[in-house]
N, C-alpha and C positions, 0 to 999 in steps of 0.2 A: 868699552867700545861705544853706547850710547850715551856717554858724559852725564850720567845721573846724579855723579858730585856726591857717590853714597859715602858716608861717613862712618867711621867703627868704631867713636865710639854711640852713636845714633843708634845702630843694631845692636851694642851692647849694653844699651839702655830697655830697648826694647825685650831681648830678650832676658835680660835679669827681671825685670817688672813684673813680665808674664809671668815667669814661675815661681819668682816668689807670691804673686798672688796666687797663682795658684793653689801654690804651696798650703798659705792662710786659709783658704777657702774650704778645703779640701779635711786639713786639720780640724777645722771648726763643725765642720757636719759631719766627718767620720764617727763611727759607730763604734765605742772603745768597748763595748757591754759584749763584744762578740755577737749578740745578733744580729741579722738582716739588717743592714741599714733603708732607711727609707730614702736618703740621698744616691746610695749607693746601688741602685737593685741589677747591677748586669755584673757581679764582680758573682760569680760562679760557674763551677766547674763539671759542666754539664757530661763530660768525660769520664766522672766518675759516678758507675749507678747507684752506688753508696749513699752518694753525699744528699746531704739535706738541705735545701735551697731556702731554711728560714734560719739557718746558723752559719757564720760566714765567718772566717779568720779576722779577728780583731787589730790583726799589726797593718800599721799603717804604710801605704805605698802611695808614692807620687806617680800620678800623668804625666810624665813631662813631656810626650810628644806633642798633644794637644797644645798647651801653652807656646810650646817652640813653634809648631807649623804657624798661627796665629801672628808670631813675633815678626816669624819672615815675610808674612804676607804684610803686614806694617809696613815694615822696612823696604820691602819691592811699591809699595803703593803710594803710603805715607810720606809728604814732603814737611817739613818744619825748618826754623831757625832756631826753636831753644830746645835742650835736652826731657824738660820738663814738657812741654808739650806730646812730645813721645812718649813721657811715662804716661802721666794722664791719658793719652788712645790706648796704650799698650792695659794698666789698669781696669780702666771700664769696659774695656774688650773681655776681656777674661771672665769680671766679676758680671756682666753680662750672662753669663753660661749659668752662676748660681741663683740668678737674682732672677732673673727672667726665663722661668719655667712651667711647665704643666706637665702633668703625669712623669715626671723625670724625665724632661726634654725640655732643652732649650730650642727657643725660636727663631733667634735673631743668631745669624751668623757674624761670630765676634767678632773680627780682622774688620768687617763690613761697618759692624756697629760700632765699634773705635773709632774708625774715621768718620761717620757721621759724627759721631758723639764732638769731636774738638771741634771738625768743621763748624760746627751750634755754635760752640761753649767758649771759641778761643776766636781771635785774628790773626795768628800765627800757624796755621794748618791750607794745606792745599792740596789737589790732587793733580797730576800731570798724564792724562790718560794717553798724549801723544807723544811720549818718553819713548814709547814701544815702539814708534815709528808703524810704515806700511807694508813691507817687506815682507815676499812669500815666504822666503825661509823663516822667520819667525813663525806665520800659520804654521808650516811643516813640524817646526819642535812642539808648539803648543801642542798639537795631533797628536804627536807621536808622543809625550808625554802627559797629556791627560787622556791618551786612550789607554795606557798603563794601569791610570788609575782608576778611571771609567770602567774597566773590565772586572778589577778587582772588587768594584763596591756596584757594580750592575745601577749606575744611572745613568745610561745616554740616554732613555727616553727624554731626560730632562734637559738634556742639552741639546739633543735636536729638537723637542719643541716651542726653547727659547730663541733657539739661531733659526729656527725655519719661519716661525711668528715672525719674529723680527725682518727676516728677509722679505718676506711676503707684503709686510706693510711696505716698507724702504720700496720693494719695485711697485707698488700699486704709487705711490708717491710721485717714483720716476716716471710713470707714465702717464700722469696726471700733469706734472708738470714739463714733461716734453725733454727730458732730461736725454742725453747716451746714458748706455749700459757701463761703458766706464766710470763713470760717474757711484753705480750703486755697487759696483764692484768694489772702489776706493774705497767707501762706506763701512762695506761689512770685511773688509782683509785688515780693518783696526788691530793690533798686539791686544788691546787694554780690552776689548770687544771677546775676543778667541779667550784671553786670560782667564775672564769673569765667568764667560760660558762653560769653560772646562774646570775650572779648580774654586768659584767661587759661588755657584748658583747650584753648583753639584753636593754641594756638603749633605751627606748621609744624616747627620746627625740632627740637623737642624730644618730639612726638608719635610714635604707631607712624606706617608709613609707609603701610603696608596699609590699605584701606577695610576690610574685615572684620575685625582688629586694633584700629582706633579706635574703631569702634565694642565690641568687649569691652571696652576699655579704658576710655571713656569707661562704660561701664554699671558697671563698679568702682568707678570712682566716685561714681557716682549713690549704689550700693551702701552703699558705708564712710561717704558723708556722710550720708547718712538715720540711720544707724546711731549714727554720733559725734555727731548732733543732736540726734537723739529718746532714745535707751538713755542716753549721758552727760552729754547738755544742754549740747554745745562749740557756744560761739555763732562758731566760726573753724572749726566740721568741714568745708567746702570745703577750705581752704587745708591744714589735716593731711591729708587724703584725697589730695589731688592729689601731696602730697611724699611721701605711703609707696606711692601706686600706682607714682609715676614709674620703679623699677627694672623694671615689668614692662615697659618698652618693647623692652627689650632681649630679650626672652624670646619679646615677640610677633612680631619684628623678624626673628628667624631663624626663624618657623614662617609667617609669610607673607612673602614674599623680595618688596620694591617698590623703587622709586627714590627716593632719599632727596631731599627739598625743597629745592630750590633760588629765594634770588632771584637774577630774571634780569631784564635789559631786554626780551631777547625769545624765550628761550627758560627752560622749568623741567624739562629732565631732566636726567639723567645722563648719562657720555658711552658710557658701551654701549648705551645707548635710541636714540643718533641713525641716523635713518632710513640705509637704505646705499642707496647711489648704483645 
């Protein structure tokens, strides 16, 4: 419907790349000794009062949601001419996750760092953020589908302090410059705008851990992308802002000390969080 010209087998480059790297990645730092892995420390079953959280089942099991969610965001994001190109975003994205970490966390949101990473490295990469067109009903699906997901993993504080940051400056702007109100409305009802705020400045896994942390964090960004939008005129300043804020997580991360995000079936803490007996 929005002629994005997407190609299958572009997606099915994408998502083969992913998982077999992952695949790779995953294999190479698993713990075959049966112990606790050090790459590995959220693979227990805190369900059971038995179990002993420095010995851990030695058989190997693949991620593969991780790799796949990654692959689509590419593929919804990522523009290219050669197949190779999408492996290489699709690769570095991924090995991003083991390569760039602290405490078992990675920092840089993969799908994001993919596309920076070719954008650098290649002339064959591009991003088209007004693919998504302006259309409310696009806001309404974003809403309704990353409020699904927002509830599930409890970070809208992070998404309303990017999008209300963000608003805040855009109308100080507009009224600076004498602008209508439709004007900063057009602005912020972008697809690419709502997409980022809801499914890609939210990742759990790669965010500060802290409420008070995500939110500076998120306002950084608010920050740099108003900045790289308006001063430079970068029609892609989310996605640069979100790849040079990402080392602060780590800064924010030891000045407010929280439990790092877990999924779980039925439990999201850590194992010094569990309630004592």
């Amino acid at each position: 419907m929005r002629d994005w010209s997407l190609r299958p087998e572009m997606v099915g480059v994408a998502v083969g790349v992913s998982l077999a790297v992952q695949a790779g990645f995953s294999w190479a730092t698993h713990d075959w000794s049966g112990r606790k892995s050090s790459n590995c420390p959220d693979r227990q079953d805190f369900s059971n009062p038995n179990h002993n959280p420095q010995i851990t089942n030695h058989k190997f099991t693949l991620n593969w949601r991780s790799p796949l969610i990654t692959a689509l965001g590419l593929s919804l994001l990522l523009r290219t001419d050669h197949l190779w190109t999408m492996a290489l975003a699709a690769g570095l994205a991924i090995a991003s996750k083991f390569l760039f970490k602290a405490n078992h966390k990675h920092f840089f949101n993969p799908a994001n760092f993919g596309i920076i990473a070719v954008l650098t490295l290649t002339q064959d990469a591009w991003v088209s953020p007004g693919q998504w067109g302006e259309e409310i009903w696009y806001a309404l699906i974003f809403l309704g589908a990353g409020g699904i997901v927002l509830r599930r993993v409890g970070r809208w504080d992070t998404t309303g302090m990017f999008l209300g940051s963000y608003a805040l400056l855009e109308a100080l702007r507009n009224l600076y410059l004498g602008w209508s109100w439709d004007v900063w409305a057009h602005r912020l009802s972008s697809g690419s705008l709502l997409l980022f705020a809801l499914f890609m400045v939210t990742d759990p896994r790669s965010i500060p851990n802290a409420r008070p942390a995500r939110l500076i964090w998120a306002g950084a960004i608010a920050l740099l992308t108003f900045i790289l939008r308006n001063q430079f005129y970068l029609s892609t300043a989310v996605f640069w802002a979100l790849f040079a804020i990402a080392p602060l997580t780590l800064v924010l991360d030891k000045i407010w000390a929280a439990p790092r995000f877990e999924w779980r079936k039925r439990f999201s803490f850590e194992p010094n969080t569990l309630p004592q007996a």
